[in-house]
MDTraj code that builds the backbone (N, CA, C; nanometers):
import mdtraj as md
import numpy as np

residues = "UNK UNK UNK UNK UNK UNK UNK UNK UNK UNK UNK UNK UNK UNK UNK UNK UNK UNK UNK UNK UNK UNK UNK UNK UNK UNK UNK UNK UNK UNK UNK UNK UNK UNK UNK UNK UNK UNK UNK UNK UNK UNK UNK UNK UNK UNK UNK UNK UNK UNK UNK UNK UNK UNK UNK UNK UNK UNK UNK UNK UNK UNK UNK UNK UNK UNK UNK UNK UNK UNK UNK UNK UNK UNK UNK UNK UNK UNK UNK UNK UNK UNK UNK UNK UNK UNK UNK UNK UNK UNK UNK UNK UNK UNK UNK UNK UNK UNK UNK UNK UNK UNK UNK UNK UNK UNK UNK UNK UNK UNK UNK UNK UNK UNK UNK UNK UNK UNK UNK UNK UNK UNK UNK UNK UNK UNK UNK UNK UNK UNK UNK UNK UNK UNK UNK UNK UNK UNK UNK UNK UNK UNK UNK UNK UNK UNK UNK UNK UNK UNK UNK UNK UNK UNK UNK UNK UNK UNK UNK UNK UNK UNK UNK UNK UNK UNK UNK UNK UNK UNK UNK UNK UNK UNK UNK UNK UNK UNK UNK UNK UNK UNK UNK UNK UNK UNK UNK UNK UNK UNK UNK UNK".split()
xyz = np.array([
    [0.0822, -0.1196, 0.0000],
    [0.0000, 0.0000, 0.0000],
    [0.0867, 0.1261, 0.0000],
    [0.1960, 0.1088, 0.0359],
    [0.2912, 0.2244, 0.0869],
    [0.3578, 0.2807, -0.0460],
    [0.3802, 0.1744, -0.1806],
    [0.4515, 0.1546, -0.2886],
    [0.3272, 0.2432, -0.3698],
    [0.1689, 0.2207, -0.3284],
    [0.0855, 0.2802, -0.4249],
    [0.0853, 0.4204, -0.4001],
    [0.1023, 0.4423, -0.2167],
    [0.0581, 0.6001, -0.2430],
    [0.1498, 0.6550, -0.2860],
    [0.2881, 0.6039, -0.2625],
    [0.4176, 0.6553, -0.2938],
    [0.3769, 0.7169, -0.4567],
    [0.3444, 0.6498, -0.5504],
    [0.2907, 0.6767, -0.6922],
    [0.2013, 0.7325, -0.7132],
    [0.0454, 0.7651, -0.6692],
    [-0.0301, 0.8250, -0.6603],
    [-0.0363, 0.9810, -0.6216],
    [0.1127, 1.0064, -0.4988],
    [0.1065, 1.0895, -0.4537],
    [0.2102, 1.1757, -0.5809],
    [0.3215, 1.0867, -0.6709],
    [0.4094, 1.1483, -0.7674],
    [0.3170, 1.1781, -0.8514],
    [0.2073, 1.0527, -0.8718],
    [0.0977, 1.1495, -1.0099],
    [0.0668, 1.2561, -0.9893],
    [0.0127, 1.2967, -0.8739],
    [-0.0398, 1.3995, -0.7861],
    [0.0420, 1.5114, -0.8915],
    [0.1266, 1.4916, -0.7524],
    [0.2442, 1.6008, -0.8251],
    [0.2878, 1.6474, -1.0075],
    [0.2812, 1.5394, -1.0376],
    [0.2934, 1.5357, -1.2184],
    [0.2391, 1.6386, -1.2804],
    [0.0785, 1.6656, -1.2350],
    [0.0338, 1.7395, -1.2642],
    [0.0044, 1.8442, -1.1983],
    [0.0527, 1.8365, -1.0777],
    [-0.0434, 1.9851, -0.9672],
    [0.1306, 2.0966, -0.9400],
    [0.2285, 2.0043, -0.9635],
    [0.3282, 2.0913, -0.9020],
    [0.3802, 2.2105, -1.0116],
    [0.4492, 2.3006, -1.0242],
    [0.4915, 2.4294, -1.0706],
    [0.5429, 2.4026, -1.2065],
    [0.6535, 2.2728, -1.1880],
    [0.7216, 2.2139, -1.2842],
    [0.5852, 2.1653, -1.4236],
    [0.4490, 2.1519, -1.3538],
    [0.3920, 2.0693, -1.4708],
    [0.3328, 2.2124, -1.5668],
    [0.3985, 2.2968, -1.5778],
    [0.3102, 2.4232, -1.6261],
    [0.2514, 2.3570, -1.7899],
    [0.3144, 2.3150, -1.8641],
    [0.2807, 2.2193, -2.0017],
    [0.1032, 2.1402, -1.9964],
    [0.1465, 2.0514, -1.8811],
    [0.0962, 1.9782, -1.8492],
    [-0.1004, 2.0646, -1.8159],
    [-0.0899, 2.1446, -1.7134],
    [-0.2153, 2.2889, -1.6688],
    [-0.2024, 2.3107, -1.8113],
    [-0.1738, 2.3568, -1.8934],
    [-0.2135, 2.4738, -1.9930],
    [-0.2462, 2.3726, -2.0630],
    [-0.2492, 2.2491, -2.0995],
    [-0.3490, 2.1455, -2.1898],
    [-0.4446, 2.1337, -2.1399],
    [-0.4648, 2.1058, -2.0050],
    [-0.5779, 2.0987, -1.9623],
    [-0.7079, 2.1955, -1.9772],
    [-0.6666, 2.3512, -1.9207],
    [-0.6884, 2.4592, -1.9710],
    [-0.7677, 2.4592, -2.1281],
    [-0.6657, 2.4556, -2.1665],
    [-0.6912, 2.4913, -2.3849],
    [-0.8182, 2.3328, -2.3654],
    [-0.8073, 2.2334, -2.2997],
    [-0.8978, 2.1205, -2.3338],
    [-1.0135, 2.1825, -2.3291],
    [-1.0512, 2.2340, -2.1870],
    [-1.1787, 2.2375, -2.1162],
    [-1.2565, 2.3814, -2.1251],
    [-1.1607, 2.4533, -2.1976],
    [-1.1617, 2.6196, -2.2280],
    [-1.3062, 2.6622, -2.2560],
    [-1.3882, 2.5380, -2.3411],
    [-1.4816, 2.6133, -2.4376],
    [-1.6613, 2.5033, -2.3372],
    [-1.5540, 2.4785, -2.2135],
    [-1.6624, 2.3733, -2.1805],
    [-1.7055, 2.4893, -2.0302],
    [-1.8115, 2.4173, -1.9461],
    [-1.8418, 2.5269, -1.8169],
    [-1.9327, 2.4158, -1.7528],
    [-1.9904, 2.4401, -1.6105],
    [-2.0401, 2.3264, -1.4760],
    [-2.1358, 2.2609, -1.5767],
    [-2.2116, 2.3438, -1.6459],
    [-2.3159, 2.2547, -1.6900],
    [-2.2500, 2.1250, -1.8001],
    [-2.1275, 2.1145, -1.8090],
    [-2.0936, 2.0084, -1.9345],
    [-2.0099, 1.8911, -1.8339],
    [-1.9921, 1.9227, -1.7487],
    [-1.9023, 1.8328, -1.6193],
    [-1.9135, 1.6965, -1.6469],
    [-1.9917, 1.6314, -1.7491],
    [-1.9551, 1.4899, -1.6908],
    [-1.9174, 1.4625, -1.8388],
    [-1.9024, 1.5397, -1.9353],
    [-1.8617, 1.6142, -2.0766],
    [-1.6582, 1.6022, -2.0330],
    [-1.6728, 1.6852, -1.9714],
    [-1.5138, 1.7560, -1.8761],
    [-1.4556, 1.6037, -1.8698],
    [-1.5322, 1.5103, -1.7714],
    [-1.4432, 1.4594, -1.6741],
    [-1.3926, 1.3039, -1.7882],
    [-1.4999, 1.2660, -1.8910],
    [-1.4757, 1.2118, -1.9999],
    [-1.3460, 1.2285, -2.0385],
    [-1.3498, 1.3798, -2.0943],
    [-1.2260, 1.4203, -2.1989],
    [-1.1197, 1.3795, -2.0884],
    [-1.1512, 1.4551, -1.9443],
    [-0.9687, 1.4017, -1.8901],
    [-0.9738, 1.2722, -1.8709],
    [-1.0559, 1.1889, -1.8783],
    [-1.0290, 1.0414, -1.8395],
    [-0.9587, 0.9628, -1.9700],
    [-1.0434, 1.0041, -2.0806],
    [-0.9147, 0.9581, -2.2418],
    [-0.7943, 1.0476, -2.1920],
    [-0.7707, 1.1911, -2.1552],
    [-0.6455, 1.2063, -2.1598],
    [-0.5807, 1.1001, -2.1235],
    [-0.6320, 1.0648, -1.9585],
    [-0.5757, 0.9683, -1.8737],
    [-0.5371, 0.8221, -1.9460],
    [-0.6257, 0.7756, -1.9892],
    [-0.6247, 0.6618, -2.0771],
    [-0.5118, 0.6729, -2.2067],
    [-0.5207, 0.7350, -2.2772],
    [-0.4005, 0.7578, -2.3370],
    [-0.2513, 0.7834, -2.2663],
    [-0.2438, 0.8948, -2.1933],
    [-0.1357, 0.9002, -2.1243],
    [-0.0519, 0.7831, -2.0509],
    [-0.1829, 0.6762, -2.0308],
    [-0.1142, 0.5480, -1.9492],
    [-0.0874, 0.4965, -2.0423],
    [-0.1179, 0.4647, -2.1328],
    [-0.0800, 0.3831, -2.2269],
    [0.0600, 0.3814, -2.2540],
    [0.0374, 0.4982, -2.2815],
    [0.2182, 0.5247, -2.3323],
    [0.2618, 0.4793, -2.2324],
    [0.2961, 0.5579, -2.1121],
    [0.3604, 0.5569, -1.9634],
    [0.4072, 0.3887, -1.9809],
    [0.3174, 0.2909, -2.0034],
    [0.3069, 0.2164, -1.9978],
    [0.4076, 0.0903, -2.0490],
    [0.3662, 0.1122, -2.1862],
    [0.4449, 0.1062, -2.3208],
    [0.5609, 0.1585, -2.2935],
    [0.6091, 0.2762, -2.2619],
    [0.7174, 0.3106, -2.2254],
    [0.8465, 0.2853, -2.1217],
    [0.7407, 0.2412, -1.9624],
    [0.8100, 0.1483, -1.9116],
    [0.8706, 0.0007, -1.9046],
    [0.7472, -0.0648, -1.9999],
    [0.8122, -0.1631, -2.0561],
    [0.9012, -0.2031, -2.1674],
    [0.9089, -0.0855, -2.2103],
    [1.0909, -0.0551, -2.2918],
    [1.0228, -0.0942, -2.4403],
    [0.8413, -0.1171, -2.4321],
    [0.8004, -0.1273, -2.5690],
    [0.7634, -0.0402, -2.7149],
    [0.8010, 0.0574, -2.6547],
    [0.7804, 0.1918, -2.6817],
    [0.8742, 0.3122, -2.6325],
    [1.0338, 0.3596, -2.7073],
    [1.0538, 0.4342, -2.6918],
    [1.1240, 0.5070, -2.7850],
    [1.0583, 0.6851, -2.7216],
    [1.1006, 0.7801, -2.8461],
    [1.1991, 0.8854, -2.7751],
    [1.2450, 0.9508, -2.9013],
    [1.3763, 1.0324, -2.8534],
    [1.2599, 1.1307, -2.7799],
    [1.3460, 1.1859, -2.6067],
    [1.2901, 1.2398, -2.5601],
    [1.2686, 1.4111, -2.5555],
    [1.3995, 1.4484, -2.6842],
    [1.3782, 1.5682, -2.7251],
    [1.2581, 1.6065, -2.8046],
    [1.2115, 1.4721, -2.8772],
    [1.1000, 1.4803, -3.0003],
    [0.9799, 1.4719, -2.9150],
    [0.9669, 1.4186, -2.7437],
    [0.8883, 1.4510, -2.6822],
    [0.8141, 1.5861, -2.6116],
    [0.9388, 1.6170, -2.5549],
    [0.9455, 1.7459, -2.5057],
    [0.9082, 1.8552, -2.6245],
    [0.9230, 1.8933, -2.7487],
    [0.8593, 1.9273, -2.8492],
    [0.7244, 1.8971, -2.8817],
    [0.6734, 1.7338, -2.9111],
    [0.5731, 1.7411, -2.8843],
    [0.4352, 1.7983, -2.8379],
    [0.5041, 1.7837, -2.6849],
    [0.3744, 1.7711, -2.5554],
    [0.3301, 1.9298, -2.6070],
    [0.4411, 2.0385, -2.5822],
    [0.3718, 2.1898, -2.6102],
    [0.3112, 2.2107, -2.7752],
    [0.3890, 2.1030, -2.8740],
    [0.2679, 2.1486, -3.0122],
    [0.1267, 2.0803, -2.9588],
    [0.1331, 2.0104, -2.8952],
    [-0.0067, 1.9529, -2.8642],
    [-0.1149, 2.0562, -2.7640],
    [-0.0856, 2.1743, -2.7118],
    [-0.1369, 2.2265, -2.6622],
    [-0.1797, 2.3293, -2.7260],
    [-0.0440, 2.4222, -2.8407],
    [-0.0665, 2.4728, -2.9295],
    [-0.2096, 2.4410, -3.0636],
    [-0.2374, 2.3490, -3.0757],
    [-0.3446, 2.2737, -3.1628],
    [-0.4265, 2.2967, -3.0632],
    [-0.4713, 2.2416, -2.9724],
    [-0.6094, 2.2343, -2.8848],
    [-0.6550, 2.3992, -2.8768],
    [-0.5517, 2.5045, -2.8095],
    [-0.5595, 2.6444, -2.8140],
    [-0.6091, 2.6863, -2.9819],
    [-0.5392, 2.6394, -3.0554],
    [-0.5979, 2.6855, -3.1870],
    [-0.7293, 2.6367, -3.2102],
    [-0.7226, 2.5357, -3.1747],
    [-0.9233, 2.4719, -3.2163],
    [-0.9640, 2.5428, -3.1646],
    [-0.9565, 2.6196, -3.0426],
    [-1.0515, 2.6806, -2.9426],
    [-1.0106, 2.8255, -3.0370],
    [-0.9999, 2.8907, -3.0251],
    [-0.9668, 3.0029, -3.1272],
    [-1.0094, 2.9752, -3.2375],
    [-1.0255, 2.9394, -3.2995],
    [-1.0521, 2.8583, -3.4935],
    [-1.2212, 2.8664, -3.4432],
    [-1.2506, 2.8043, -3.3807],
    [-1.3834, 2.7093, -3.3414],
    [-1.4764, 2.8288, -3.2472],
    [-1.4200, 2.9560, -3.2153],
    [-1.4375, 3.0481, -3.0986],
    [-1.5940, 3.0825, -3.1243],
    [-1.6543, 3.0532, -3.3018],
    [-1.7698, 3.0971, -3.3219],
    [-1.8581, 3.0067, -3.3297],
    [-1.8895, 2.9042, -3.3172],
    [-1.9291, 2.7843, -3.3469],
    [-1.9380, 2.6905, -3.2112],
    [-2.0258, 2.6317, -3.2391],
    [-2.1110, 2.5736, -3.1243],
    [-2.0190, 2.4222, -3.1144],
    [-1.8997, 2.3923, -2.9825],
    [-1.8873, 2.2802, -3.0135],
    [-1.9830, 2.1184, -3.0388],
    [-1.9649, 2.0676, -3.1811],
    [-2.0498, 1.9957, -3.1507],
    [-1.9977, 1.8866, -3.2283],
    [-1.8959, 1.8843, -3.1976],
    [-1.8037, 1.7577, -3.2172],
    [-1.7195, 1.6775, -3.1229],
    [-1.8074, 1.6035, -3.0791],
    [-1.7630, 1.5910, -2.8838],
    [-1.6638, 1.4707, -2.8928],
    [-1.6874, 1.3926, -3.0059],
    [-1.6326, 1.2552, -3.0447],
    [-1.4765, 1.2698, -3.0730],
    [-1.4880, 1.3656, -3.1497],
    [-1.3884, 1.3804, -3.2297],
    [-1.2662, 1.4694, -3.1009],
    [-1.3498, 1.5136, -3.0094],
    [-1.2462, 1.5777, -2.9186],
    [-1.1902, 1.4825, -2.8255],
    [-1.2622, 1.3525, -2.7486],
    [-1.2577, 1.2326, -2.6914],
    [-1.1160, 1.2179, -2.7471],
    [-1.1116, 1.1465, -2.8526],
    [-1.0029, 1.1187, -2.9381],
    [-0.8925, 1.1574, -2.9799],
    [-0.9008, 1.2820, -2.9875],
    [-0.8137, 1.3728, -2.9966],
    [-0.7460, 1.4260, -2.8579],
    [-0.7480, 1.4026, -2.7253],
    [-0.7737, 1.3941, -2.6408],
    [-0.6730, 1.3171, -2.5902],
    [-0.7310, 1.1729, -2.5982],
    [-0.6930, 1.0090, -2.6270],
    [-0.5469, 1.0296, -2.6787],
    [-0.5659, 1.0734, -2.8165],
    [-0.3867, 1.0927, -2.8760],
    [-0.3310, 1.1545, -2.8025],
    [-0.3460, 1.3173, -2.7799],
    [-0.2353, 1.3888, -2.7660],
    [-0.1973, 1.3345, -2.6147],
    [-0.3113, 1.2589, -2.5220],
    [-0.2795, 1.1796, -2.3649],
    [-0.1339, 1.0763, -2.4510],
    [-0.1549, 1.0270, -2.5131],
    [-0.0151, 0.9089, -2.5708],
    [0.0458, 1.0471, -2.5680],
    [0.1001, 1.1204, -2.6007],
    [0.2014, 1.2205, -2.6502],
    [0.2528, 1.2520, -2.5175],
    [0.1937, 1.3189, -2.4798],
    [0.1790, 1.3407, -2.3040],
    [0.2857, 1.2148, -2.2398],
    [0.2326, 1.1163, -2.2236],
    [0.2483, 0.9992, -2.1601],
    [0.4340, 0.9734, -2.1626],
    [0.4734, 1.0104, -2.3186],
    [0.6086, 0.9763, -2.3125],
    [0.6794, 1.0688, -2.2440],
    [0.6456, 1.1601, -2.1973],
    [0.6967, 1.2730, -2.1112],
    [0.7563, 1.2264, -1.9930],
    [0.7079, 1.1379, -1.9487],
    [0.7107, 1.1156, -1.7711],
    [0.7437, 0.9953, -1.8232],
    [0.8013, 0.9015, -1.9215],
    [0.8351, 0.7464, -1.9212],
    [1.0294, 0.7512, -1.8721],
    [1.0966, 0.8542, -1.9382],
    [1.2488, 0.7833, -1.8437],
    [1.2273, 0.8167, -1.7613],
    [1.1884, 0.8883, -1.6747],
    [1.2153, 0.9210, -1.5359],
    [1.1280, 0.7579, -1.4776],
    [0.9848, 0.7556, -1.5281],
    [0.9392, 0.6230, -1.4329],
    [1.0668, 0.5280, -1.4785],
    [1.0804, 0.4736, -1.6137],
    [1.2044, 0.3900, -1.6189],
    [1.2726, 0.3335, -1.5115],
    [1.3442, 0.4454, -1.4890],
    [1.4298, 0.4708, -1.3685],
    [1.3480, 0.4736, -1.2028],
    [1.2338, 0.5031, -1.2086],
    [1.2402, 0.4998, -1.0710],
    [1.1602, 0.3398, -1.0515],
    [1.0978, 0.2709, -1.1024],
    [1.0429, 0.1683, -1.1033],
    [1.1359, 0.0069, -1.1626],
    [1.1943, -0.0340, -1.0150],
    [1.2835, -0.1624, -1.0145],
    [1.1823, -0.2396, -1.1060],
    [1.3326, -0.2773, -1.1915],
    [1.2973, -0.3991, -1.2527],
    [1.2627, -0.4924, -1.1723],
    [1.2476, -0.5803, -1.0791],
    [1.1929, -0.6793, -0.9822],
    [1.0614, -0.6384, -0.9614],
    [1.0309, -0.4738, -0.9388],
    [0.9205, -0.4266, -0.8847],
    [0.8236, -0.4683, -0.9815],
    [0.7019, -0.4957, -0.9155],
    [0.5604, -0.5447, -0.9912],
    [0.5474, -0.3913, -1.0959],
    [0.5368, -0.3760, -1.1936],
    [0.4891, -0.2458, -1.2714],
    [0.3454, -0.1929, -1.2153],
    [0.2321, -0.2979, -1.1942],
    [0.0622, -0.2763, -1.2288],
    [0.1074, -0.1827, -1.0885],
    [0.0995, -0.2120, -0.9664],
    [0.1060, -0.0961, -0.8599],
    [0.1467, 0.0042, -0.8797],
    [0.2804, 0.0459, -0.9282],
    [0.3218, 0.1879, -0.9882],
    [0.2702, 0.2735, -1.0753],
    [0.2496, 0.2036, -1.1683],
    [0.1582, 0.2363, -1.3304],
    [0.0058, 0.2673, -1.2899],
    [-0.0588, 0.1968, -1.2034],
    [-0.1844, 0.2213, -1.0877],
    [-0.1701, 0.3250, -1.0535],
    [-0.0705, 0.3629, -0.9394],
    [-0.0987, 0.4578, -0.8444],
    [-0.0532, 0.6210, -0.8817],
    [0.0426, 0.5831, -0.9937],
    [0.0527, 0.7001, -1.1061],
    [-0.0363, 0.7798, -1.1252],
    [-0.1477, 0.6628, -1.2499],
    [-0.2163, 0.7345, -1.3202],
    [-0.3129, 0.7872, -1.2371],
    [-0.3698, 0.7144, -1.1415],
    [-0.4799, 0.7860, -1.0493],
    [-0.4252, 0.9049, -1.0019],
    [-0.3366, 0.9390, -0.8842],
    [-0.2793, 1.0421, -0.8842],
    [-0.2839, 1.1746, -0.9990],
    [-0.2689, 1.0797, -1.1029],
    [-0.2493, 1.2130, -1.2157],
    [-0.3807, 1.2257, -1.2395],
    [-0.4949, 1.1377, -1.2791],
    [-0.6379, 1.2041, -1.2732],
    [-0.6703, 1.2710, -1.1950],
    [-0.6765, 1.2304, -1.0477],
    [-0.7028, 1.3009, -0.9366],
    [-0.6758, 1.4611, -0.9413],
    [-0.5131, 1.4569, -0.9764],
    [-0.5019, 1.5812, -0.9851],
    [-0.5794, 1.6675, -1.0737],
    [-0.5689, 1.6167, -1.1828],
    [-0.6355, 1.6672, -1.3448],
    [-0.7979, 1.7293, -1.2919],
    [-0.8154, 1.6529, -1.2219],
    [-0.9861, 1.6887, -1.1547],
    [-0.9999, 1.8074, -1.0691],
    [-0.8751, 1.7702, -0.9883],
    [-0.8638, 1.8896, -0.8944],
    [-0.8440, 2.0736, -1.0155],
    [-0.7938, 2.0536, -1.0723],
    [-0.7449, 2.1507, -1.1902],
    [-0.8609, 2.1603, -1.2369],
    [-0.9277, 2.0837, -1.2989],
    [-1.0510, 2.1564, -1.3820],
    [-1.1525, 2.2016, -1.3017],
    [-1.1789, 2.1283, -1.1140],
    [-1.2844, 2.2232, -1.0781],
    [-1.2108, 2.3311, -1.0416],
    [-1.1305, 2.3796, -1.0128],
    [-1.0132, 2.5380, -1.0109],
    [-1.0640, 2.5786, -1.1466],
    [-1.0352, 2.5562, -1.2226],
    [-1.0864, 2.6057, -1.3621],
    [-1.2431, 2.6564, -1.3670],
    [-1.2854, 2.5284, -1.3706],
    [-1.4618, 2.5650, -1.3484],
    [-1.4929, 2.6982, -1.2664],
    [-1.4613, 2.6654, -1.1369],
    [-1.4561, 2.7910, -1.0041],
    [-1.4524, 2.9358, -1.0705],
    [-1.3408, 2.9279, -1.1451],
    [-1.3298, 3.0649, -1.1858],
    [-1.4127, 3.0679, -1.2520],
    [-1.4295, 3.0343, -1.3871],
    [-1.5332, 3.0277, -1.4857],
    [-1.6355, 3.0898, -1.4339],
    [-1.6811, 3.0362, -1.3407],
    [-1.8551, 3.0383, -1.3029],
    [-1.8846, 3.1999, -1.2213],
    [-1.7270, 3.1905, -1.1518],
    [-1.7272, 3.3368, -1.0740],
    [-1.7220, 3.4208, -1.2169],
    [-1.6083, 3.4227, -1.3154],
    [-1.6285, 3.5392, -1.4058],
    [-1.7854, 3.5337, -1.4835],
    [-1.8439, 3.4279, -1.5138],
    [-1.8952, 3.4331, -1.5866],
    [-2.0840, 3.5061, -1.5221],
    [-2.1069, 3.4321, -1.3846],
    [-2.2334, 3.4722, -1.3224],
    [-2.1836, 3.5895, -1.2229],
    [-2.1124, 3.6224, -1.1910],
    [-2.0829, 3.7517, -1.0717],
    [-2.0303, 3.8629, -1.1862],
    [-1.8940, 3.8450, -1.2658],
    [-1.8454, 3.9452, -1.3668],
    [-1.9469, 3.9519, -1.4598],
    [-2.0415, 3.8720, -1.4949],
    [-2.0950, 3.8963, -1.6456],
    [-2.0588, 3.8838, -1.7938],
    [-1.8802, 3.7997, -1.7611],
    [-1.7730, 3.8015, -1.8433],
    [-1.9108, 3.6909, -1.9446],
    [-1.8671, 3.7424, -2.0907],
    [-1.8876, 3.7067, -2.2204],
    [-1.7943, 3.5550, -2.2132],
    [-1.9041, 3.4204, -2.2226],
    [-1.8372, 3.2954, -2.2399],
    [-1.7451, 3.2587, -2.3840],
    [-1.7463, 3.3050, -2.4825],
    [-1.6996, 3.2979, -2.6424],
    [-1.5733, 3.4140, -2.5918],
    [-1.6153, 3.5177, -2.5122],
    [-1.4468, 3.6053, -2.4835],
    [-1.3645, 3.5636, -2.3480],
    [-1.4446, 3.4806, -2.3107],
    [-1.3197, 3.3788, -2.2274],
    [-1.2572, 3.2812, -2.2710],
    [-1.3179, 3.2025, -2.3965],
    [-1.2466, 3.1134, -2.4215],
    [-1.1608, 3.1860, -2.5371],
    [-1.1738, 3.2923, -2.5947],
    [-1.0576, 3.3660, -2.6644],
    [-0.9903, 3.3921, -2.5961],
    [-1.0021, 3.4281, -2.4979],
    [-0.8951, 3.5473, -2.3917],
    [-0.7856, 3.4099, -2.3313],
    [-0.8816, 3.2861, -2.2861],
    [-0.7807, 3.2403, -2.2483],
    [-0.6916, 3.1138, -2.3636],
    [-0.7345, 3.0886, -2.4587],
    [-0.6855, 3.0504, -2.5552],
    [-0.5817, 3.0771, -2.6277],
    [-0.6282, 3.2086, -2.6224],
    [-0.5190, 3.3284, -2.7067],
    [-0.4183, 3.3206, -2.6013],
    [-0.3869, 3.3135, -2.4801],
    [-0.2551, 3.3416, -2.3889],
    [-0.1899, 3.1791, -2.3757],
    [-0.2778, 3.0517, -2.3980],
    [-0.2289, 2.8895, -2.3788],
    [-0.1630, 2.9273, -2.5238],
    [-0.2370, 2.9693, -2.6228],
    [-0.1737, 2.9533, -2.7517],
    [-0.0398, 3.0350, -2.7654],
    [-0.0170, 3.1381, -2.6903],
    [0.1309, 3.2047, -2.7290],
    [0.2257, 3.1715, -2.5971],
    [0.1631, 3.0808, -2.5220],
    [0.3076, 3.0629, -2.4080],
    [0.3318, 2.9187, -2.4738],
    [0.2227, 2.8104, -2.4891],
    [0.2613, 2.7273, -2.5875],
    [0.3507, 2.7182, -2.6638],
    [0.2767, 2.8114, -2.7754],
    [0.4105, 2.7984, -2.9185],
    [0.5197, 2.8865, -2.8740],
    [0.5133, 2.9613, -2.7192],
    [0.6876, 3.0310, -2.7378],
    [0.7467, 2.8489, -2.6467],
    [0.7438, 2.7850, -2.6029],
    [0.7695, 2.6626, -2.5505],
    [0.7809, 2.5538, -2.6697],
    [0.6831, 2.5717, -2.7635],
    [0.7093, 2.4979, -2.8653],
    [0.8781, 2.5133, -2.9760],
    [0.8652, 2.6353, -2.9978],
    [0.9771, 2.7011, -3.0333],
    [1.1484, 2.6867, -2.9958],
    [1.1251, 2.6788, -2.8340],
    [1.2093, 2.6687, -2.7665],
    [1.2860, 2.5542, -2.7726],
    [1.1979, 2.4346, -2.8069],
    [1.1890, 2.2909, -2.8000],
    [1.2054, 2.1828, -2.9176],
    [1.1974, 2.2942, -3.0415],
    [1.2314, 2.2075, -3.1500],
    [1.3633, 2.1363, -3.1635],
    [1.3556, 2.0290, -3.1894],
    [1.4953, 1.8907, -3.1669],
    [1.5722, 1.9316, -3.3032],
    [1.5989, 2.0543, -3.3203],
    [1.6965, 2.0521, -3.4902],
    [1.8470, 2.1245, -3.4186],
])
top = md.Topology()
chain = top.add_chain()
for i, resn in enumerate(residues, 1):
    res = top.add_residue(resn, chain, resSeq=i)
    for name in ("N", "CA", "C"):
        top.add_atom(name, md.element.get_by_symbol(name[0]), res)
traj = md.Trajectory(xyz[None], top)
């Protein structure tokens, strides 16, 4: 039990600590164009993140799956860059392609996933059972992911019913700022 929270509590962290700023601003650009009334809409999309992300993680710790981790680190921020642009692109238009975001979702969670595979590598003994680690990970990292979007929501609901803030100029306003710290991270990160 001690081995799970030990992992649960690093997922935790994966996503809630300072270091995961990549990690918040996908989430963000995901859920940007969503609000309380779509919540079980929300908790879907982060659960394919989740589902994808393990996968890899997964794949990755078992040495079945691995990519250069510069082409990762590049990656993870074009993948946030795209979601920010749909939300911007899409800013007029009623999402109503919920499937297609699941999925999309799903992938860029694999993209994600190889992010955090050398470090587990390394911290997860070969002797050690994987399913407990790889377990207490990913929960952790949902957990957190949940914790983040009702923070997200929270605000939302305060700007949107107390400020009066315009829902189509929040998800520009905050789109438009995931999309340019993104691509300056994307930039930063290209493997040439």
């Amino acid at each position: 039990m001690q081995d799970f929270l030990f992992y649960l509590n690093l997922g935790w962290e994966h996503i809630i600590s300072l270091d995961a700023l990549d990690h918040q601003l996908f989430v963000l650009a995901l859920i940007a164009v969503y609000s309380f009334n779509d919540l079980k809409k929300i908790l879907i999309l982060i659960t394919a993140f989740t589902i994808g992300h393990s996968i890899t993680l997964a794949l990755s710790t078992f040495d079945i799956v691995r990519i250069n981790s510069a082409w990762v680190e590049f990656l993870i921020p074009l993948t946030i860059v795209l979601t920010s642009l749909d939300n911007i692109l899409m800013k007029n238009k009623k999402q109503t392609l919920m499937k297609a975001n699941y999925y999309l979702a799903l992938i860029f969670g694999l993209i994600h996933g190889m992010g955090f595979a050398n470090t587990a590598r390394v911290m997860i003994a070969k002797s050690q059972s994987l399913a407990v680690p790889l377990l207490g990970f990913n929960i952790g990292l949902e957990l957190g992911q949940i914790a983040i979007v009702f923070g997200i929501l929270i605000v939302l609901f305060i700007l949107l019913k107390i400020f009066k803030v315009n829902q189509k100029d929040w998800v520009l306003f905050v789109s438009s700022g995931v999309f340019a710290l993104s691509l300056k991270m994307t930039l930063e990160r290209i493997p040439f």
